[in-house]
PDB file of N, CA, C and O in Angstrom:
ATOM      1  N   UNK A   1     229.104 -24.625 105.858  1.00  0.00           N
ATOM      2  CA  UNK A   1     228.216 -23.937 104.943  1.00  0.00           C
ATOM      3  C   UNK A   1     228.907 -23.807 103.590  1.00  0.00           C
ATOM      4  O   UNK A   1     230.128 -23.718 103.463  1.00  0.00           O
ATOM      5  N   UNK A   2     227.812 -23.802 102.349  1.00  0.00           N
ATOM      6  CA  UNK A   2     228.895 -24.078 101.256  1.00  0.00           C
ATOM      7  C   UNK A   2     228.440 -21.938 100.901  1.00  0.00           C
ATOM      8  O   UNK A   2     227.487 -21.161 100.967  1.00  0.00           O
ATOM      9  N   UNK A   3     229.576 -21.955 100.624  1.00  0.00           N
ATOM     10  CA  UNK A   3     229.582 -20.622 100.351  1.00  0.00           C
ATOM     11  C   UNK A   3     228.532 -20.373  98.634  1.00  0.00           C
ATOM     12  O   UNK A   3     228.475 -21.237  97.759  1.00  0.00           O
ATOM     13  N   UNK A   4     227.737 -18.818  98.554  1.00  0.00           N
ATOM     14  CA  UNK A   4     227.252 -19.072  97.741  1.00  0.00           C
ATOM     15  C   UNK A   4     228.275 -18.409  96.313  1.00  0.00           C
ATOM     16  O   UNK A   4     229.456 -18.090  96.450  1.00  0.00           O
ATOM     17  N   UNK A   5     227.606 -18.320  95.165  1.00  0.00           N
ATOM     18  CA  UNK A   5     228.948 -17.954  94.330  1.00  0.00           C
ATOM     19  C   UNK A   5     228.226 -15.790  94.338  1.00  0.00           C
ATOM     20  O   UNK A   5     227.126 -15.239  94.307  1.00  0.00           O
ATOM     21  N   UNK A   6     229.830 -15.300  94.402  1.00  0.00           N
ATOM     22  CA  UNK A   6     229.728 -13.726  94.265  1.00  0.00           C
ATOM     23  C   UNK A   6     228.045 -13.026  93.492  1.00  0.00           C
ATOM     24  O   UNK A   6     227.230 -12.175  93.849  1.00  0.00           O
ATOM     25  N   UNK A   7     228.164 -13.838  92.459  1.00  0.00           N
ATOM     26  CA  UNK A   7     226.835 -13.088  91.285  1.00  0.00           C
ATOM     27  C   UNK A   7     225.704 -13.387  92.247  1.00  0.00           C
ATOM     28  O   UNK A   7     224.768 -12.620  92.470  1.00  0.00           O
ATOM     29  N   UNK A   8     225.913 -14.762  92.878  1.00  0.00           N
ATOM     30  CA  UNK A   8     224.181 -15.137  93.028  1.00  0.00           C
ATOM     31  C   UNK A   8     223.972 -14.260  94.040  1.00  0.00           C
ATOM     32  O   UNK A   8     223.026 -13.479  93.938  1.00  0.00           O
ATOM     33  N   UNK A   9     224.830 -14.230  95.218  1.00  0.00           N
ATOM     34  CA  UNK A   9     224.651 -13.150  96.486  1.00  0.00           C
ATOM     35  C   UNK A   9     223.968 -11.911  95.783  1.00  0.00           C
ATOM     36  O   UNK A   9     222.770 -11.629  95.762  1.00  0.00           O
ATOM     37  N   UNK A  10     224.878 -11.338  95.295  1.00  0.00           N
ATOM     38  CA  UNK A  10     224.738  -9.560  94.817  1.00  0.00           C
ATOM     39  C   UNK A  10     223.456  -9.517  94.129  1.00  0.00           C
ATOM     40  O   UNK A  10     222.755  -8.505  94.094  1.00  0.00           O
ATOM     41  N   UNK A  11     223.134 -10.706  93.543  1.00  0.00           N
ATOM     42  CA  UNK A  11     222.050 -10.683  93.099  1.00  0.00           C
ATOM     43  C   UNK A  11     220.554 -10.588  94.188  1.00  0.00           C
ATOM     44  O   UNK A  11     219.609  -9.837  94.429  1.00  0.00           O
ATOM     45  N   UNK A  12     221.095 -11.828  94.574  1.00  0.00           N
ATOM     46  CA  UNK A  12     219.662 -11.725  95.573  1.00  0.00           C
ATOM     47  C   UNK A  12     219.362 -10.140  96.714  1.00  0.00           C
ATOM     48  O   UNK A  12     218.406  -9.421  97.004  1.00  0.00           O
ATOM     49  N   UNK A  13     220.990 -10.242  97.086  1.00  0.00           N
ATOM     50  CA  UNK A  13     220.906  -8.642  98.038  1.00  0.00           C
ATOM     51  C   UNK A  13     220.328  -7.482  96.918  1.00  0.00           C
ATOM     52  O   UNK A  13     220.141  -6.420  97.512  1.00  0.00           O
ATOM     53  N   UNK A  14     220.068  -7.413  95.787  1.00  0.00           N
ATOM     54  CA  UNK A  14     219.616  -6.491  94.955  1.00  0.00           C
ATOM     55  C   UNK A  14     217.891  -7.002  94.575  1.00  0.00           C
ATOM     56  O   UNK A  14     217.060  -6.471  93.838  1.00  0.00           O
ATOM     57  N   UNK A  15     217.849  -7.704  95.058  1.00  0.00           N
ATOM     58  CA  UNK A  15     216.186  -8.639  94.752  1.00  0.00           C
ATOM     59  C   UNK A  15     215.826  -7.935  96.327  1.00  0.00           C
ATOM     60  O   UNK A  15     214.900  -7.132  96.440  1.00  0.00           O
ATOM     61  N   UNK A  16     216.550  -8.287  97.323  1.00  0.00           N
ATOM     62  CA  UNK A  16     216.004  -7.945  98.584  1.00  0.00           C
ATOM     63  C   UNK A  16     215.937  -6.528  98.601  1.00  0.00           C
ATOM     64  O   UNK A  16     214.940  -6.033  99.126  1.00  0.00           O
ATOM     65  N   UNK A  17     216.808  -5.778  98.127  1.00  0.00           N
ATOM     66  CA  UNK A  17     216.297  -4.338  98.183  1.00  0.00           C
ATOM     67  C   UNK A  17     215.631  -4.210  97.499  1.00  0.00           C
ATOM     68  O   UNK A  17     214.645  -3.701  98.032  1.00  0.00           O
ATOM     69  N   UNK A  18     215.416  -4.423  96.052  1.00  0.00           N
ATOM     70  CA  UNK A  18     214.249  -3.646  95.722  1.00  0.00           C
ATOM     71  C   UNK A  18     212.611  -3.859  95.895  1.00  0.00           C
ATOM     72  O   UNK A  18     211.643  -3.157  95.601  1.00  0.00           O
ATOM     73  N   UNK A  19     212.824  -5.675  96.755  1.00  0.00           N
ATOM     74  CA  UNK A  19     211.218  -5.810  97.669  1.00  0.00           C
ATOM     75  C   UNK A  19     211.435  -5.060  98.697  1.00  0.00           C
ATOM     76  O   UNK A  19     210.479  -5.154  99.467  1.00  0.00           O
ATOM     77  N   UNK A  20     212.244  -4.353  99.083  1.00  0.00           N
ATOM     78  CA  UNK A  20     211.975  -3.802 100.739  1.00  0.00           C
ATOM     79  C   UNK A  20     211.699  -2.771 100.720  1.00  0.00           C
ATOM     80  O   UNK A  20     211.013  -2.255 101.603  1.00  0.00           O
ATOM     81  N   UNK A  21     212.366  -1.861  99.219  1.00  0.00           N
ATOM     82  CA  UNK A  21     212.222  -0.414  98.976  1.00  0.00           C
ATOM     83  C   UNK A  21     210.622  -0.618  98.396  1.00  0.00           C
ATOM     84  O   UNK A  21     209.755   0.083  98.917  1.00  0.00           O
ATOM     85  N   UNK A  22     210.304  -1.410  97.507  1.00  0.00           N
ATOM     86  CA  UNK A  22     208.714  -1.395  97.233  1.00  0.00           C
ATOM     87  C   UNK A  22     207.854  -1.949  98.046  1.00  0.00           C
ATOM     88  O   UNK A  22     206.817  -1.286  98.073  1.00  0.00           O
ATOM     89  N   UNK A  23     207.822  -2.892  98.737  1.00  0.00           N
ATOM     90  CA  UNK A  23     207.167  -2.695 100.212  1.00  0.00           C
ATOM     91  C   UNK A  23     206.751  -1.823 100.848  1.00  0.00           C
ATOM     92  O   UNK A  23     205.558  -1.633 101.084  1.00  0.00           O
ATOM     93  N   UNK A  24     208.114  -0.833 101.405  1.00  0.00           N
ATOM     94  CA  UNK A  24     207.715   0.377 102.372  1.00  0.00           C
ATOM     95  C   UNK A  24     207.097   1.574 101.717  1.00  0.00           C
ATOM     96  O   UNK A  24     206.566   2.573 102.204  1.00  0.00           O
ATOM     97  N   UNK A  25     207.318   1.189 100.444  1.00  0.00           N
ATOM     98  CA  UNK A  25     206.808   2.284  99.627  1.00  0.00           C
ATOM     99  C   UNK A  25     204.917   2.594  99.266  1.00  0.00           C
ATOM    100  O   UNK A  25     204.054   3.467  99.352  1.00  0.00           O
ATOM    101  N   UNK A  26     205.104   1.355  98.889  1.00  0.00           N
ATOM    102  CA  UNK A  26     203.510   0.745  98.755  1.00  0.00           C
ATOM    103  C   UNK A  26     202.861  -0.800  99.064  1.00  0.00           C
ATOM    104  O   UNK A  26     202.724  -1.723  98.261  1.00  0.00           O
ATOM    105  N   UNK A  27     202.594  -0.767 100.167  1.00  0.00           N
ATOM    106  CA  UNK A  27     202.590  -2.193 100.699  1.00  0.00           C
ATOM    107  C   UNK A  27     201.368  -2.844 100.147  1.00  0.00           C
ATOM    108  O   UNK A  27     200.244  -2.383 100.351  1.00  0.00           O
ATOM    109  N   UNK A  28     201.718  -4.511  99.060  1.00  0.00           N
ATOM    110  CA  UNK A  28     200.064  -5.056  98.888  1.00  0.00           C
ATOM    111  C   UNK A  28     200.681  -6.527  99.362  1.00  0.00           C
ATOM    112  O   UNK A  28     201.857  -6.738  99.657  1.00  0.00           O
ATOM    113  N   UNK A  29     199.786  -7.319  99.361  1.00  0.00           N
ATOM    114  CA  UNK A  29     200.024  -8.667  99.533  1.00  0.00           C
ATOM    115  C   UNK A  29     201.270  -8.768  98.369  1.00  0.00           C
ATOM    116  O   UNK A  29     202.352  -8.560  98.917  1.00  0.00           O
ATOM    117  N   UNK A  30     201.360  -8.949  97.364  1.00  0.00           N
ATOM    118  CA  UNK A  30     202.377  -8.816  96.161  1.00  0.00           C
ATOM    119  C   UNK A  30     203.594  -8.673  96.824  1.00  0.00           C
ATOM    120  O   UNK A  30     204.398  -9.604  96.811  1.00  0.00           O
ATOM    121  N   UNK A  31     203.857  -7.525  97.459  1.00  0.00           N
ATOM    122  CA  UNK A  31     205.200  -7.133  98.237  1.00  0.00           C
ATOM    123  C   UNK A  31     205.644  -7.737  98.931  1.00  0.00           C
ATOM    124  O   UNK A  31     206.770  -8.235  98.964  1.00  0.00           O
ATOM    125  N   UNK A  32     204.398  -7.807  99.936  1.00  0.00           N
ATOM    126  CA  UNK A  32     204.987  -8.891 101.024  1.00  0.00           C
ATOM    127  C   UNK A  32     205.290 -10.091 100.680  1.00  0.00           C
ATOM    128  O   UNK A  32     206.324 -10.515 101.195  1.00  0.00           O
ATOM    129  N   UNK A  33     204.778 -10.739 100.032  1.00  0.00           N
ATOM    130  CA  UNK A  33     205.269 -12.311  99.748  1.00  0.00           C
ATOM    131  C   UNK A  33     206.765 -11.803  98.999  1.00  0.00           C
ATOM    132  O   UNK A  33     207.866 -12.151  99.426  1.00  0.00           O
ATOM    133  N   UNK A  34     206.539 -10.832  97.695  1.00  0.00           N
ATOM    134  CA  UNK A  34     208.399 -10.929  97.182  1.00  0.00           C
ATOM    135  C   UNK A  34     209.394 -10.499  98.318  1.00  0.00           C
ATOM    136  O   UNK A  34     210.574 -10.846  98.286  1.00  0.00           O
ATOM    137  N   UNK A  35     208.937  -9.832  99.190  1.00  0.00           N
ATOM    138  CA  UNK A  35     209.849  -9.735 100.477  1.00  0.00           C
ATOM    139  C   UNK A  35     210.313 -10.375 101.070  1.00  0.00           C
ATOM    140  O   UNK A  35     211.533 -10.460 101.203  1.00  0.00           O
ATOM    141  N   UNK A  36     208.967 -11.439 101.955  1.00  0.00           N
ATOM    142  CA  UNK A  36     209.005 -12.736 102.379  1.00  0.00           C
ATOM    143  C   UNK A  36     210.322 -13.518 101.437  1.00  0.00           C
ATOM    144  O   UNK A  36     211.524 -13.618 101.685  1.00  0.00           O
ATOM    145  N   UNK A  37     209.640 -13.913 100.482  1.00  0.00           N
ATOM    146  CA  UNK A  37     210.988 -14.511  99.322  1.00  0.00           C
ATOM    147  C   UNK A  37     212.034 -14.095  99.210  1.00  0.00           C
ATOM    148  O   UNK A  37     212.819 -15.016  98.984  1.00  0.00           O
ATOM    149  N   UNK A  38     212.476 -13.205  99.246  1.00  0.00           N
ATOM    150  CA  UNK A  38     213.757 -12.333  98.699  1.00  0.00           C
ATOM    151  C   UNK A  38     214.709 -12.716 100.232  1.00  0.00           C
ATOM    152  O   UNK A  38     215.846 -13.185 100.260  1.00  0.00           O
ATOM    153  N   UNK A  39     213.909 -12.378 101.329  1.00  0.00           N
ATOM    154  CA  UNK A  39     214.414 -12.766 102.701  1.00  0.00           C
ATOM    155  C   UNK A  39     214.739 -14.143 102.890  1.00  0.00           C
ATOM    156  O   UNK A  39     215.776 -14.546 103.418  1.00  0.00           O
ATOM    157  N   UNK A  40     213.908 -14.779 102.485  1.00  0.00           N
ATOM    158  CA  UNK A  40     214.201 -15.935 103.449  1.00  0.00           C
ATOM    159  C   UNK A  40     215.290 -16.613 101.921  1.00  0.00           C
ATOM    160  O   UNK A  40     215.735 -17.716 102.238  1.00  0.00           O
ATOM    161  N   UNK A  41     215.587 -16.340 100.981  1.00  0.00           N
ATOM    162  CA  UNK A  41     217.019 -16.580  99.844  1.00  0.00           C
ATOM    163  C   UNK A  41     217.615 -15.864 100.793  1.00  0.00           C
ATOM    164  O   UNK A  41     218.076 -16.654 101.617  1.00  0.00           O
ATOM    165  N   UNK A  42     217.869 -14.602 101.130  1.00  0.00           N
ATOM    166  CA  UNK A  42     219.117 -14.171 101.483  1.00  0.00           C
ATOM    167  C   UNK A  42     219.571 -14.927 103.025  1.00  0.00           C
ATOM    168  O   UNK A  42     220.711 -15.379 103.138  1.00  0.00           O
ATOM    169  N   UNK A  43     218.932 -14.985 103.769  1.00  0.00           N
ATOM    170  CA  UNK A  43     218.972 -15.736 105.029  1.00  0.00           C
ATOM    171  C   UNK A  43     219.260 -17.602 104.517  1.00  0.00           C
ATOM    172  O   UNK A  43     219.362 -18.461 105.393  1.00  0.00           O
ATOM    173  N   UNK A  44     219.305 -17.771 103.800  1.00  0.00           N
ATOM    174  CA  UNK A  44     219.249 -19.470 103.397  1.00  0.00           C
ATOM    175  C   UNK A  44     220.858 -19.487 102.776  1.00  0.00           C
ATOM    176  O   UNK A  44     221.732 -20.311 103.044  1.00  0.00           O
ATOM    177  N   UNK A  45     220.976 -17.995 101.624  1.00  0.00           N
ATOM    178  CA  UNK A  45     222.217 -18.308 101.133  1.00  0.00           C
ATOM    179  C   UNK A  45     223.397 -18.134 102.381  1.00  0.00           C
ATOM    180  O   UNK A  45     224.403 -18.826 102.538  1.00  0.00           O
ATOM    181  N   UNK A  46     223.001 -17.159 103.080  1.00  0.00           N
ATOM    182  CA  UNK A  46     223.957 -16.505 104.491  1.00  0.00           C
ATOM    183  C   UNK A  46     224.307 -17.771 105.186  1.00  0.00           C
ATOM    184  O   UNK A  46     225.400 -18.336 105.234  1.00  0.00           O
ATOM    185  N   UNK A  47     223.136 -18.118 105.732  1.00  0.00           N
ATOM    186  CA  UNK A  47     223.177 -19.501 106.939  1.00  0.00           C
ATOM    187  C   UNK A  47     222.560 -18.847 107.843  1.00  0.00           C
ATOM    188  O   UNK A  47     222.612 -19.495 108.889  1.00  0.00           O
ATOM    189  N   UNK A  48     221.706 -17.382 108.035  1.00  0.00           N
ATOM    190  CA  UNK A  48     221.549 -17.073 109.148  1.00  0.00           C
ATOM    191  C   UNK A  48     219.810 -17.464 109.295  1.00  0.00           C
ATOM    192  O   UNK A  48     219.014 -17.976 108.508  1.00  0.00           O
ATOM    193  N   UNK A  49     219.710 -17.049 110.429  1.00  0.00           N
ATOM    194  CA  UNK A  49     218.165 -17.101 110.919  1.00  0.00           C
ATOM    195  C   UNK A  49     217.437 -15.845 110.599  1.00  0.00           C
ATOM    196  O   UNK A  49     216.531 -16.172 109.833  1.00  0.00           O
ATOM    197  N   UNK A  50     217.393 -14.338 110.857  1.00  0.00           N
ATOM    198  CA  UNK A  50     216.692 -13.591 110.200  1.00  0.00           C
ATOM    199  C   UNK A  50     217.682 -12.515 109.323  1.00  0.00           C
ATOM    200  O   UNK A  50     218.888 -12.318 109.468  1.00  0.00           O
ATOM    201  N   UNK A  51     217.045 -12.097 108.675  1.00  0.00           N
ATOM    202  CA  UNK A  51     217.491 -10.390 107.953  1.00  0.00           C
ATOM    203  C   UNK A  51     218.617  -9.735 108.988  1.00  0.00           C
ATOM    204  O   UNK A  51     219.718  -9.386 108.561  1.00  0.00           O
ATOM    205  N   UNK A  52     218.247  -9.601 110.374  1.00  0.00           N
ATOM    206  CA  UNK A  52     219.204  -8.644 110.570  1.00  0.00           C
ATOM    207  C   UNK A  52     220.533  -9.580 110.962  1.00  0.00           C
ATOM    208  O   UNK A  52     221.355  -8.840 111.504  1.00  0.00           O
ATOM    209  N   UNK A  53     220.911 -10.630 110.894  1.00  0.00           N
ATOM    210  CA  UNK A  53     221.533 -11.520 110.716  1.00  0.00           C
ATOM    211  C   UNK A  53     222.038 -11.945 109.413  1.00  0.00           C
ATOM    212  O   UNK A  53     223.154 -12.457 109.494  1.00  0.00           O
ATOM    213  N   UNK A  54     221.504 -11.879 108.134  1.00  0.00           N
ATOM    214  CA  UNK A  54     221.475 -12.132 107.460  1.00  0.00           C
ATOM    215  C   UNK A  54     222.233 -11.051 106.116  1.00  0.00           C
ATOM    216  O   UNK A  54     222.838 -11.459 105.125  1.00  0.00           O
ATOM    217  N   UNK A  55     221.966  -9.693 106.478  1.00  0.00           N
ATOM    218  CA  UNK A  55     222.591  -8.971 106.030  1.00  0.00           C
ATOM    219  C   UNK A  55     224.273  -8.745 105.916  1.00  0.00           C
ATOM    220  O   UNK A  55     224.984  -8.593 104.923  1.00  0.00           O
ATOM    221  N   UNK A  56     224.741  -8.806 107.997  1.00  0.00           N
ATOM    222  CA  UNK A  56     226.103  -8.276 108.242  1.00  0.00           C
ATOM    223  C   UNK A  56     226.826  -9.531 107.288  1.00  0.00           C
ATOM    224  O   UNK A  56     227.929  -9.432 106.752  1.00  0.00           O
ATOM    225  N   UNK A  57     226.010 -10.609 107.225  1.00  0.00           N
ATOM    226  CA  UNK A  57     226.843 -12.000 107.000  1.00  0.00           C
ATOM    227  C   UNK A  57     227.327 -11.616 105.383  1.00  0.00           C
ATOM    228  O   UNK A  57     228.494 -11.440 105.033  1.00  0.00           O
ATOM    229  N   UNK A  58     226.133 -11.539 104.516  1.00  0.00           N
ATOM    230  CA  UNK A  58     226.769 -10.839 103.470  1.00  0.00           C
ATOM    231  C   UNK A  58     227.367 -10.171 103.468  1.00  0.00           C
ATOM    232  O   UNK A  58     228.303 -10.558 102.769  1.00  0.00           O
ATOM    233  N   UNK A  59     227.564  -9.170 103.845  1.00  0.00           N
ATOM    234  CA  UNK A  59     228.743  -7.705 103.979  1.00  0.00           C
ATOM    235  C   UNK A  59     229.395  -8.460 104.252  1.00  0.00           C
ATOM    236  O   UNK A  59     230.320  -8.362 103.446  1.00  0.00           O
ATOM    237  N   UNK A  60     229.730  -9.776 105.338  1.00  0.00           N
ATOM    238  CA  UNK A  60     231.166 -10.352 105.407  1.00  0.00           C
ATOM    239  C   UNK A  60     231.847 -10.976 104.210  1.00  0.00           C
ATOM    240  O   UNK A  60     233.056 -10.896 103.996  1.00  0.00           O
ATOM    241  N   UNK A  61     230.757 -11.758 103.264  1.00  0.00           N
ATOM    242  CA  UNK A  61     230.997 -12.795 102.327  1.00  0.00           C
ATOM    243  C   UNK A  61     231.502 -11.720 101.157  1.00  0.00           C
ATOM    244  O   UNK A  61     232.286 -12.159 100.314  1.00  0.00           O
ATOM    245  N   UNK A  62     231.181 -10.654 101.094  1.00  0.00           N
ATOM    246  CA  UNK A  62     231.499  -9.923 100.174  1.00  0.00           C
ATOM    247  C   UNK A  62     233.004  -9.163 100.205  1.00  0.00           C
ATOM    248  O   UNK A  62     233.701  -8.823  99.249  1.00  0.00           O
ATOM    249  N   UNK A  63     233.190  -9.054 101.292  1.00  0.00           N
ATOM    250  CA  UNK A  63     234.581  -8.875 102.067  1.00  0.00           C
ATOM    251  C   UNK A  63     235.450  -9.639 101.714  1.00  0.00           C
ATOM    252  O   UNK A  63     236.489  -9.476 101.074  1.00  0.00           O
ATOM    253  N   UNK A  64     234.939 -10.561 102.199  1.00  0.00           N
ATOM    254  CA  UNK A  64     235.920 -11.724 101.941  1.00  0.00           C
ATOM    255  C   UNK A  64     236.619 -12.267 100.303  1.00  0.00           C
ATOM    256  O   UNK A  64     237.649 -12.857  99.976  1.00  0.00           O
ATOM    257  N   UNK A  65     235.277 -11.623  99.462  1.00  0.00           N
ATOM    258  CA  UNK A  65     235.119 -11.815  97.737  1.00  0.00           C
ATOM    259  C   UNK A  65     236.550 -10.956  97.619  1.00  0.00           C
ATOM    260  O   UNK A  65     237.536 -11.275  96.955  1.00  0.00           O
ATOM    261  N   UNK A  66     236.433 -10.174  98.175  1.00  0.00           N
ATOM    262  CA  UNK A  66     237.494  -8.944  97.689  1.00  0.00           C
ATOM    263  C   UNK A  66     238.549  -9.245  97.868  1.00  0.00           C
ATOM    264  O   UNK A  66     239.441  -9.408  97.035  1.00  0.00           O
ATOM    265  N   UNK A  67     238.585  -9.371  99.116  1.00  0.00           N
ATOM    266  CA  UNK A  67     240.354  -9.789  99.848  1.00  0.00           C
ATOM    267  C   UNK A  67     240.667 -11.180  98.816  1.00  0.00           C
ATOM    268  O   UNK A  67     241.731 -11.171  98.199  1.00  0.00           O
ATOM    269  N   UNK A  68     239.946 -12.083  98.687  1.00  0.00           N
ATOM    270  CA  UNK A  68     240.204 -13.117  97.679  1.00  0.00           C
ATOM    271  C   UNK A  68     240.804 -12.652  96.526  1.00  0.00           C
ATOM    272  O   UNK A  68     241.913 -13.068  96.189  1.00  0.00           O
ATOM    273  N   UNK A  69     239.995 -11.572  95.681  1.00  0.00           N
ATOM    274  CA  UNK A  69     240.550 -11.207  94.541  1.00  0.00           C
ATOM    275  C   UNK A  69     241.881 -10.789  94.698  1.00  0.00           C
ATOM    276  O   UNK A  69     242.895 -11.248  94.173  1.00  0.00           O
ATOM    277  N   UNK A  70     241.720  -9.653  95.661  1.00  0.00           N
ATOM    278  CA  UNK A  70     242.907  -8.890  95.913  1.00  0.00           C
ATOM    279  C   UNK A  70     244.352  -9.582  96.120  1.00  0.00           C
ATOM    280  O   UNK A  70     245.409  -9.195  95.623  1.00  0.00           O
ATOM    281  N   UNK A  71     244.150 -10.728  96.995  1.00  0.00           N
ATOM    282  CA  UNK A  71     244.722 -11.521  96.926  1.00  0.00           C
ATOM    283  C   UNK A  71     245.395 -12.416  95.967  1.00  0.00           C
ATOM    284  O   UNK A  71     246.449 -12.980  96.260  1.00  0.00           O
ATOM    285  N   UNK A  72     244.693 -12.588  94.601  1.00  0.00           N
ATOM    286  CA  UNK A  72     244.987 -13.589  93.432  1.00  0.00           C
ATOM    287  C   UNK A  72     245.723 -12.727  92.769  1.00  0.00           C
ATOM    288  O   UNK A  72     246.716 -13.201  92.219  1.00  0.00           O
ATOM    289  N   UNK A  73     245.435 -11.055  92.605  1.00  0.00           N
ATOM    290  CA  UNK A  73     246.148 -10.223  91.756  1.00  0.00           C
ATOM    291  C   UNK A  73     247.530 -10.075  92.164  1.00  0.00           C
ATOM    292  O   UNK A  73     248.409 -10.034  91.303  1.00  0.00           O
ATOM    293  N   UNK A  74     247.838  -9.982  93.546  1.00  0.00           N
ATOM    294  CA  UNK A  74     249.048 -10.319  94.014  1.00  0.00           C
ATOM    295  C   UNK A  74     250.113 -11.000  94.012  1.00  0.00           C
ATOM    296  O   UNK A  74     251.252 -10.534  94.062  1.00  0.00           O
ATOM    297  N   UNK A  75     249.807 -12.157  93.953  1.00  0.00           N
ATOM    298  CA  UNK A  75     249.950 -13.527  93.559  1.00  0.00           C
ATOM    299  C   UNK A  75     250.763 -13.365  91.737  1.00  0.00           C
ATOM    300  O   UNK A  75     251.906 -13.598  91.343  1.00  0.00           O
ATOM    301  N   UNK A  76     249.140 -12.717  90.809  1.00  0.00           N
ATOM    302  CA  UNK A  76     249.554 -12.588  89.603  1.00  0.00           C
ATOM    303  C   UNK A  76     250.662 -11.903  89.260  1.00  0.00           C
ATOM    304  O   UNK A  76     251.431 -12.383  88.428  1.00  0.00           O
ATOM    305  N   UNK A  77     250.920 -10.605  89.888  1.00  0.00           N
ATOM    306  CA  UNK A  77     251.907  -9.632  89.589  1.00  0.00           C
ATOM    307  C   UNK A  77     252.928 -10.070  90.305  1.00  0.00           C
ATOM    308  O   UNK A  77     253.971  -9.993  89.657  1.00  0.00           O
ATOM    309  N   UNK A  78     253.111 -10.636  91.712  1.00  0.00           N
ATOM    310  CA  UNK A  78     254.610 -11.514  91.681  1.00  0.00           C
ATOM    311  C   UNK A  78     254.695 -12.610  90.758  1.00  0.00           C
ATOM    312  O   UNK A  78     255.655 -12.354  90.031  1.00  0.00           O
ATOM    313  N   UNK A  79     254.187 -13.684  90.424  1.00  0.00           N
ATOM    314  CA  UNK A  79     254.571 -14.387  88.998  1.00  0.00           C
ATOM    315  C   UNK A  79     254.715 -13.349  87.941  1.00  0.00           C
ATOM    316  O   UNK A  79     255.391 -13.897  87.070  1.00  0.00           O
ATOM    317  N   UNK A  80     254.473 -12.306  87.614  1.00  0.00           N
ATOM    318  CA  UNK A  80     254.258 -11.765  86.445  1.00  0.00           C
ATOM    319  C   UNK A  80     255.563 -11.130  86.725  1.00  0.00           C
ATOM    320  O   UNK A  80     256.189 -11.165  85.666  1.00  0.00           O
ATOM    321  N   UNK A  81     256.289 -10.550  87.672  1.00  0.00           N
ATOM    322  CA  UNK A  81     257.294  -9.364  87.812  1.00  0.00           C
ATOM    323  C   UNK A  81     259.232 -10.653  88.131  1.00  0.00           C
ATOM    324  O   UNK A  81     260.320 -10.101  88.293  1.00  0.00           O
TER     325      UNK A  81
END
């Protein structure tokens, strides 16, 4: 799976909440399809098959964003020291 890049994830997981929060809030055809959409990006960028699959995977990829960084700064400050 090609990993997607940090922005586009956070992005779409912020597209998916705010169809899910306006969905449950006030449901029209409108919602549901940006829901529909917003889901099946986040499940496509993940690799998974639904939402509840699709979520933990992000929380992993985002994990992983970190420890990466965290990792490079490390790196920087032993070259740097």
């Amino acid at each position: 799976m090609i990993l997607p890049a940090e922005k586009e994830l956070r992005t779409v997981l912020a597209k998916f909440a705010q169809a899910r929060i306006e969905h449950d809030v006030r449901p029209t055809g409108r919602t549901s399809r940006a829901l529909e959409d917003a889901t099946y990006t986040l499940c496509a960028l993940t690799g998974a098959h639904t939402v509840d699959q699709a979520l933990p995977a992000a929380d992993a990829l985002l994990q992983r964003y970190r420890a990466d960084r965290d990792a490079t700064r490390q790196k920087s400050s032993a070259l740097a020291a």
